[in-house]
Chimera marker file (.cmm) of the C-alpha trace (Angstrom):
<marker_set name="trace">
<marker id="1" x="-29.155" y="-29.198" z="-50.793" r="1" g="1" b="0" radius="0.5"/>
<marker id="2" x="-26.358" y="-27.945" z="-48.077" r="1" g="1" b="0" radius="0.5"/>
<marker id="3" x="-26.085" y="-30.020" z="-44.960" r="1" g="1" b="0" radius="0.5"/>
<marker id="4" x="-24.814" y="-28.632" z="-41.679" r="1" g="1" b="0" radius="0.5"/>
<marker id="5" x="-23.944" y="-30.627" z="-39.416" r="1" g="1" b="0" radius="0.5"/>
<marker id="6" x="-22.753" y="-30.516" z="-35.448" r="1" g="1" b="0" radius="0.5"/>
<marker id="7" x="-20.411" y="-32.098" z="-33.027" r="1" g="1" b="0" radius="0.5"/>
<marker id="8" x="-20.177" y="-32.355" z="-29.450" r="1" g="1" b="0" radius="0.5"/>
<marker id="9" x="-18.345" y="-34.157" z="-26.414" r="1" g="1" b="0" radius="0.5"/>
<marker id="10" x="-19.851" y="-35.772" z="-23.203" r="1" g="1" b="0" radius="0.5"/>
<marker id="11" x="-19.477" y="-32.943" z="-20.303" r="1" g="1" b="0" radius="0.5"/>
<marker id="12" x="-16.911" y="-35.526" z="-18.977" r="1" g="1" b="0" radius="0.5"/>
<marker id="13" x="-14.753" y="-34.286" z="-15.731" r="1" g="1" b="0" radius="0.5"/>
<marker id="14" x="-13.660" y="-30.530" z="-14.858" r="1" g="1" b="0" radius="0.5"/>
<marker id="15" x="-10.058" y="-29.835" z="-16.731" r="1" g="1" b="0" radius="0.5"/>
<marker id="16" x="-8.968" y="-28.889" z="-12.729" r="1" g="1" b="0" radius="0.5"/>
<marker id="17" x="-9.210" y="-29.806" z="-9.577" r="1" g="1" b="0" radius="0.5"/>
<marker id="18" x="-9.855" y="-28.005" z="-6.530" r="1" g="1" b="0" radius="0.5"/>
<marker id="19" x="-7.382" y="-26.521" z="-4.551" r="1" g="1" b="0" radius="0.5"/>
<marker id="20" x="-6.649" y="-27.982" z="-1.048" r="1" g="1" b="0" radius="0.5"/>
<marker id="21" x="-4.592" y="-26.314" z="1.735" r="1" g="1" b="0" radius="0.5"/>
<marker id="22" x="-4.334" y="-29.157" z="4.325" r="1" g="1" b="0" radius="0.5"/>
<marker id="23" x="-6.297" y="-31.535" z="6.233" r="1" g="1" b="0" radius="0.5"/>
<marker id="24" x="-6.405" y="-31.460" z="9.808" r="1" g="1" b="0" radius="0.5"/>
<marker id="25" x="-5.944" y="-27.486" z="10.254" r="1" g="1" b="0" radius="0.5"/>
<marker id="26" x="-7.548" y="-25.743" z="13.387" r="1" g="1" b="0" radius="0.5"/>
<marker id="27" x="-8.514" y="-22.057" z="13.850" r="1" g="1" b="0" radius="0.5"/>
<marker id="28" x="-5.141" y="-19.964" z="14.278" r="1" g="1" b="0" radius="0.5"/>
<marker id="29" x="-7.110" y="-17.890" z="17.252" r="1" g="1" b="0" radius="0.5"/>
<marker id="30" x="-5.353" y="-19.228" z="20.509" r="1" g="1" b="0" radius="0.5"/>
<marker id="31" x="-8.669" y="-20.723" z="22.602" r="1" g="1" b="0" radius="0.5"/>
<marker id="32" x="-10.438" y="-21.795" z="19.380" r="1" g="1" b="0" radius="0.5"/>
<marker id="33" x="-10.888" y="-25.432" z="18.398" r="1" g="1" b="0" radius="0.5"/>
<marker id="34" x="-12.673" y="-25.102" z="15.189" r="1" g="1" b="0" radius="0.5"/>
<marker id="35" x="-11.466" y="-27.890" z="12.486" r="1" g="1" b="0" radius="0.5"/>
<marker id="36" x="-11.056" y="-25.962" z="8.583" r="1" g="1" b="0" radius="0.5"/>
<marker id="37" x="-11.879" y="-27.325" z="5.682" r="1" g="1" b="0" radius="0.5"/>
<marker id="38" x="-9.458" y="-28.271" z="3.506" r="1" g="1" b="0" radius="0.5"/>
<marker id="39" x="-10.596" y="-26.007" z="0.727" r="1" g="1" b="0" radius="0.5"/>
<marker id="40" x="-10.815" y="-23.170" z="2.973" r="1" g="1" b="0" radius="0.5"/>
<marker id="41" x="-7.284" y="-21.116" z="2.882" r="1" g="1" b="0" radius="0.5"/>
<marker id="42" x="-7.542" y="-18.776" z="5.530" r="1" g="1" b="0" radius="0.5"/>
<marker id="43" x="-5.313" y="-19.128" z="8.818" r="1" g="1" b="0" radius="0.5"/>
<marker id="44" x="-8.888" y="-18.484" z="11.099" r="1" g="1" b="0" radius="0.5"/>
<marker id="45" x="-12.316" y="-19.820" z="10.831" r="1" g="1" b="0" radius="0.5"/>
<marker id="46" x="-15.368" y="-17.694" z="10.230" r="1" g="1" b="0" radius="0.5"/>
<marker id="47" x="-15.621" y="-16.172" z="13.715" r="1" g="1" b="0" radius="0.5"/>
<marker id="48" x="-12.411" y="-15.201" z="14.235" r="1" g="1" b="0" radius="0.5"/>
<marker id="49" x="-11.341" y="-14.222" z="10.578" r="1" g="1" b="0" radius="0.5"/>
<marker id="50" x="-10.751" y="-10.632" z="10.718" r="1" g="1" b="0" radius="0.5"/>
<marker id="51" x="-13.185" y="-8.069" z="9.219" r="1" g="1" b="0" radius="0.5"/>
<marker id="52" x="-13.202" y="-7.371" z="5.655" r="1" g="1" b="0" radius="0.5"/>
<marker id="53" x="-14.725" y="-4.328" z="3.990" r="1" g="1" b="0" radius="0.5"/>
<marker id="54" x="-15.791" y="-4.384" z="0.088" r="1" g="1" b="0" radius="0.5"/>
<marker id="55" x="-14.015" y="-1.500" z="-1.888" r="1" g="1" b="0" radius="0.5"/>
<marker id="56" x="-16.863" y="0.489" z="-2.345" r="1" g="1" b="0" radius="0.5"/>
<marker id="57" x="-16.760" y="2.956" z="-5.935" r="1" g="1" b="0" radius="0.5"/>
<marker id="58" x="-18.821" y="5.907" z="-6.474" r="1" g="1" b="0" radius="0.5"/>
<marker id="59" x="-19.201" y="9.280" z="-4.617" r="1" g="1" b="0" radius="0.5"/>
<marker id="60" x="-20.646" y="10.499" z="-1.391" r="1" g="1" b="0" radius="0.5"/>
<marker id="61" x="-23.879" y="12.063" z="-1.515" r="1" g="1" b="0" radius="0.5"/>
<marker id="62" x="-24.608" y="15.418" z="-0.013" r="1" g="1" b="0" radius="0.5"/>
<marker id="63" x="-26.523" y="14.163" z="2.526" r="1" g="1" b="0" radius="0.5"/>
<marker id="64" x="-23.388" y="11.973" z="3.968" r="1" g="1" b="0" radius="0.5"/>
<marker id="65" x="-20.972" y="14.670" z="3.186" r="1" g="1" b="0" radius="0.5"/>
<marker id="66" x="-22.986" y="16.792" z="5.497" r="1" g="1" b="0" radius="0.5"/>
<marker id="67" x="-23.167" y="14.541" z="8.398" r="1" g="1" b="0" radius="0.5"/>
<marker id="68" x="-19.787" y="13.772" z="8.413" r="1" g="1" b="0" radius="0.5"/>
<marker id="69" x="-17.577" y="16.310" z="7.564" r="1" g="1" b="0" radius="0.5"/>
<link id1="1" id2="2" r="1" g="1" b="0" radius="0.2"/>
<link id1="2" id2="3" r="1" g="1" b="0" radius="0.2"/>
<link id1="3" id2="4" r="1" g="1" b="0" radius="0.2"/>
<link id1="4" id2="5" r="1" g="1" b="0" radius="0.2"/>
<link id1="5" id2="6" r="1" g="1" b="0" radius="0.2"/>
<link id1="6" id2="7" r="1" g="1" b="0" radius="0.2"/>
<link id1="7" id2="8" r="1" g="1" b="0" radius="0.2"/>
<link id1="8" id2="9" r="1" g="1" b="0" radius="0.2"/>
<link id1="9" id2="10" r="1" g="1" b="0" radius="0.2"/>
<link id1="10" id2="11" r="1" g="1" b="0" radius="0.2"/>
<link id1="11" id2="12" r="1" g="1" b="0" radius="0.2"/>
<link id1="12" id2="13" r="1" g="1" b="0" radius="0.2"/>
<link id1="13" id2="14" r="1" g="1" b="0" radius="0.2"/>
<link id1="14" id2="15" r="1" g="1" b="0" radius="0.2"/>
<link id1="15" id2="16" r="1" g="1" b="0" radius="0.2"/>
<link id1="16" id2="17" r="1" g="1" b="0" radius="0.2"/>
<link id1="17" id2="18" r="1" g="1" b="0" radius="0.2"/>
<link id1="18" id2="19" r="1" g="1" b="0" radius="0.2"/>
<link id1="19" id2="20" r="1" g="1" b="0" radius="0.2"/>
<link id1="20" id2="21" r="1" g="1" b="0" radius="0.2"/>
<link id1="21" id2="22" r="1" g="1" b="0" radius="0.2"/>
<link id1="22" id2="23" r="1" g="1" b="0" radius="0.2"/>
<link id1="23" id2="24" r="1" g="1" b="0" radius="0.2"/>
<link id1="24" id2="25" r="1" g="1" b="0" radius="0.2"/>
<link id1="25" id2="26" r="1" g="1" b="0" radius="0.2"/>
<link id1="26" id2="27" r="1" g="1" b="0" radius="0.2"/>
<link id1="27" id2="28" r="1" g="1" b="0" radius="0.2"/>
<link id1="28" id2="29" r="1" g="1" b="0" radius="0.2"/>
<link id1="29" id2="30" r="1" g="1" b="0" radius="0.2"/>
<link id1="30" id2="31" r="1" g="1" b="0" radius="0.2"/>
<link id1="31" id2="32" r="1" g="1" b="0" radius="0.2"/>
<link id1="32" id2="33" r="1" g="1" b="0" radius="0.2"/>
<link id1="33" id2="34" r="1" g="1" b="0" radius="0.2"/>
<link id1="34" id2="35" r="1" g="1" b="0" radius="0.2"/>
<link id1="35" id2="36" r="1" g="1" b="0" radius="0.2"/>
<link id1="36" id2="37" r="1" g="1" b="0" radius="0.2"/>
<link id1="37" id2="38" r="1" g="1" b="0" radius="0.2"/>
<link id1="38" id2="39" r="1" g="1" b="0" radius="0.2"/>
<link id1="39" id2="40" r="1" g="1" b="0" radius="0.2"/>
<link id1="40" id2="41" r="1" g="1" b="0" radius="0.2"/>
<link id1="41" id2="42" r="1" g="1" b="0" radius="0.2"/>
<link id1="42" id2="43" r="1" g="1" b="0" radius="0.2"/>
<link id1="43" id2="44" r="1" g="1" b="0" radius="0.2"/>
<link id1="44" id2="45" r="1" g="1" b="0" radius="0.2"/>
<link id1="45" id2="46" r="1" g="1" b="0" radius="0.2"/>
<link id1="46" id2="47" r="1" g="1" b="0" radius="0.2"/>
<link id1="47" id2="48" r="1" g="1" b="0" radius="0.2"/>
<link id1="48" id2="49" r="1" g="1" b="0" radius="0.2"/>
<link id1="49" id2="50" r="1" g="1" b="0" radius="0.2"/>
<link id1="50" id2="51" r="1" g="1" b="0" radius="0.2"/>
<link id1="51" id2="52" r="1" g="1" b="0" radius="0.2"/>
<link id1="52" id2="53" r="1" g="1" b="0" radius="0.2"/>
<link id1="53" id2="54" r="1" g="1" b="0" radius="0.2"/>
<link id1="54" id2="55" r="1" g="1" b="0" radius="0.2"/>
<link id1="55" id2="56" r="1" g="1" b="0" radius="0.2"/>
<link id1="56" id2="57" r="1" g="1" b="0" radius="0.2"/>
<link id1="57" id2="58" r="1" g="1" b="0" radius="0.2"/>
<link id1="58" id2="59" r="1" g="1" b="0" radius="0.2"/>
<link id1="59" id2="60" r="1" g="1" b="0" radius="0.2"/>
<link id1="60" id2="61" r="1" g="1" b="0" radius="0.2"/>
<link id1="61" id2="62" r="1" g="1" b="0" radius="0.2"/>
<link id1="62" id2="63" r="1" g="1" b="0" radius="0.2"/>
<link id1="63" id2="64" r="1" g="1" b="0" radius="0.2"/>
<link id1="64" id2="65" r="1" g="1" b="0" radius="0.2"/>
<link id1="65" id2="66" r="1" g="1" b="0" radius="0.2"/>
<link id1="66" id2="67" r="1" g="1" b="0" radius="0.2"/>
<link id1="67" id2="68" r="1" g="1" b="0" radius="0.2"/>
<link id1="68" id2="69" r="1" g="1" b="0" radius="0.2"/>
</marker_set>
């Protein structure tokens, strides 16, 4: 009779660490206090972080075309 068998390894630790980008960072916007997290890499906290729009994929419909064109 053939026997298969398995190995395996404990989960053990994540191969890497998180990156940091400083401790004791505070909003870039001039007024604003807010203390960042270390893991956070932007310059501004959430409020003042400038507006981001998703690249959006696909085609207008008619419908939109016709409102705004």
């Amino acid at each position: 009779m053939d026997t298969t068998t398995m190995r395996a390894t404990t989960a053990g630790r994540a191969r890497r660490r998180p990156k940091t980008y400083g401790g004791d960072r505070i909003c870039g916007h001039g007024v604003c206090e807010t203390k960042l997290s270390r893991y956070n890499r932007n310059e501004y906290c959430f409020q003042h972080a400038p507006a981001r729009f998703p690249r959006m994929r696909g085609e207008f419909t008619e419908e939109y075309m016709a409102k705004n064109s």
